[in-house]
N, C-alpha and C positions, 0 to 999 in steps of 0.2 A: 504494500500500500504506500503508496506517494505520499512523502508529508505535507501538512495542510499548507497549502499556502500563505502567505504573510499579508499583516495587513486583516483590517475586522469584518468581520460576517456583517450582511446586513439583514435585516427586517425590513419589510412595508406592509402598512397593515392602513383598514381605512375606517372610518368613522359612520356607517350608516343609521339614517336616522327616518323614524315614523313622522308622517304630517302632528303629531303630538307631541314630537319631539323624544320619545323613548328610543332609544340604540339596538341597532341588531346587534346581537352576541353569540356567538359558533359553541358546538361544543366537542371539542376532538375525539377521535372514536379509540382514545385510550383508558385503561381503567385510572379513576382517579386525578383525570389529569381537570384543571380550572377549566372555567369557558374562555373565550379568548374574544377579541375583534378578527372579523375576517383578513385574511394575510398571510404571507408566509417569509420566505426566505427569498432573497433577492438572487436571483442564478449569476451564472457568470453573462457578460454580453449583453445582459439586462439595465434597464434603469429601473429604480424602485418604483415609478409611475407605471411602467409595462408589466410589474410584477404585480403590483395591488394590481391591476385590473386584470392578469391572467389567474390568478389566483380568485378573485370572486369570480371570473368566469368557470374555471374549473371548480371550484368547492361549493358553487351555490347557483351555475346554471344562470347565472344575469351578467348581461352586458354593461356597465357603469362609465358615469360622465365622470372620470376625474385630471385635473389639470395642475400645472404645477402651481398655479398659485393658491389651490387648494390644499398646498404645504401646510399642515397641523401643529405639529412637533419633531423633534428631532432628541432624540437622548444615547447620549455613551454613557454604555453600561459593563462599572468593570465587572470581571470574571468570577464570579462567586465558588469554585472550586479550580482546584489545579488544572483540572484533565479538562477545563473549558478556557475559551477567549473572550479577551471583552470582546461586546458588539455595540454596532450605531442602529436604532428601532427607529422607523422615521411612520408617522402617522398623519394619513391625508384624511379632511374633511371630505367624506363623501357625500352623495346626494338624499335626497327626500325620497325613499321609496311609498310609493301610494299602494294600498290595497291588491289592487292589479296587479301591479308591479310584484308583491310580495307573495301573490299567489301564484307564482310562475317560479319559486325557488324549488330547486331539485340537487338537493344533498351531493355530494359525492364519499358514499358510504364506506370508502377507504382511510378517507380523514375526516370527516364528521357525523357525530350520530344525532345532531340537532340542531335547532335554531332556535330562538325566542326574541321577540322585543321585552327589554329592561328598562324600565325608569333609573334615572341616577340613582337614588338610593337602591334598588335592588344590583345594579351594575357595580356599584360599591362593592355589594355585599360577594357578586361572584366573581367579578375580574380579579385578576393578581394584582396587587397593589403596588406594583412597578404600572401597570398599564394603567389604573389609576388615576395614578401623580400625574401621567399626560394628560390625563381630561381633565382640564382648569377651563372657568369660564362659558361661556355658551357654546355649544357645538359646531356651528355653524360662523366661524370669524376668519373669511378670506384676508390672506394678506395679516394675521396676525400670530405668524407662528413662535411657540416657543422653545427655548431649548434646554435640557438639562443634563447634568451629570450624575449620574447615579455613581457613588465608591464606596466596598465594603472593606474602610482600611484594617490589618490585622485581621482577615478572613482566610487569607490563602496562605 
C-alpha cells in the first residue's frame, strides 16, 4: 500500500434546508455511527463544490444549486489520534428543498440508512459537535462565511 499522501484530507459537506427552515441530516448505514450533513470526502481532481454536489447526487438521488459563494465555513481540524490526519471540513449553504423536491430523495443504501429534517435544537442534539460549532447564525448567509480551528493540544 502507497503511503498516504501529504498534505490534508478534505470534507464538503452542504447545508440543506426545509421552507421552515429545519436541516436535512443523513444517517450512515454504520452501527453507531452520528447523523451527519450530507457530504463526503473530496476525491483527488475534485473541487469541494463538485464533490458536495456529486455526493448528494449519489447518496440522496437530487440534483442541487450550489455555488461558490455559497461558501459556509471552512474549519482545520487537528488529528485527534495518531493513526489519523488533521483535515480542512468546508460546509456550503445549500438550497431550500420544497416538499417535491424532498419527495424524490432515494437513499443510497451502501452509505445511508436514513434521512430526516431536524430543527436546531434536535440537530444539536444529533450532529457531532464538531459539525455543530459550524452552524453559527442563520442558515442561509451568502457571502458570510466563517472559519475555525479546531486543536486537541496534548491529545496525540
Amino acid at each position: 500500500m502507497p503511503p498516504p499522501t501529504p498534505g490534508h484530507p478534505v470534507t464538503a459537506s452542504v447545508l440543506i434546508t426545509s421552507p421552515t427552515d429545519d436541516l436535512l441530516i443523513v444517517h450512515p448505514a454504520k452501527p453507531d455511527a452520528p447523523w451527519q450533513l450530507p457530504g463526503g470526502i473530496v476525491e483527488q481532481n475534485e473541487s469541494p463544490l463538485d464533490a458536495v454536489r456529486r455526493e448528494v447526487r449519489e447518496e440522496l438521488g437530487l440534483e442541487i444549486h450550489v455555488d461558490e459563494w455559497d461558501l459556509f465555513a471552512v474549519e482545520w481540524l487537528q488529528a485527534t489520534r495518531p493513526d489519523r490526519r488533521d483535515r480542512l471540513a468546508i460546509m456550503f449553504a445549500g438550497p431550500v428543498l420544497e416538499p417535491l423536491d424532498a419527495d424524490r430523495i432515494t437513499l443510497q443504501p451502501e452509505e445511508l440508512d436514513m434521512w430526516r429534517w431536524a430543527d436546531r435544537a434536535e440537530a444539536r442534539s444529533l450532529l457531532h459537535p464538531a459539525i455543530v460549532a459550524r452552524i453559527v447564525g442563520p442558515l442561509q448567509t451568502p457571502g458570510s462565511a466563517l472559519y475555525r480551528e479546531t486543536r486537541h493540544e496534548g491529545t496525540l
